[in-house]
C-alpha positions, 0 to 999 in steps of 0.5 A: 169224155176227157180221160176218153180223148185224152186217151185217143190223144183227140179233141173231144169232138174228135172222138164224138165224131169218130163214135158216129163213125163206128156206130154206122151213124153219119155225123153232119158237123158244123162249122165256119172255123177253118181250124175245126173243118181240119180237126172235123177231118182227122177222125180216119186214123184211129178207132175207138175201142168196143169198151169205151164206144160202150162207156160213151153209149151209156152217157146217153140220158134221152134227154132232147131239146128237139124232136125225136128223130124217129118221130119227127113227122109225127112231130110236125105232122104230115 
């Protein structure tokens, strides 16, 4: 993640969110940093391009510390 938001000239959040963005995902950030809350903002002016969405998609490892999302009700039963 560092050469990537090195790259872009973001913070790392930036770009995380930013791959949220462009892969139709809606990223819900949290934070009581009023700092962050601007930073949070500023992912509207750049894209990430399609080789590194990949390279930062294969970081991925499916490990969770919660539930799955797609199995969530299974999860807590209903």
């Amino acid at each position: 993640m560092k050469g990537i938001s090195k790259k872009y000239q973001r913070t790392a959040a930036q770009v995380i969110l930013r791959w949220h963005l462009q892969k139709g995902i809606i990223p819900i950030p949290k934070t009581s940093h009023k700092e962050r809350v601007v930073e949070n903002y500023q992912i509207f002016d750049f894209n990430i391009n399609q080789a590194d969405l990949i390279l930062i998609d294969n970081f991925n490892r499916d490990l969770r510390f919660g539930p799955h999302p797609d199995s969530f009700q299974e999860f807590f039963g209903s």
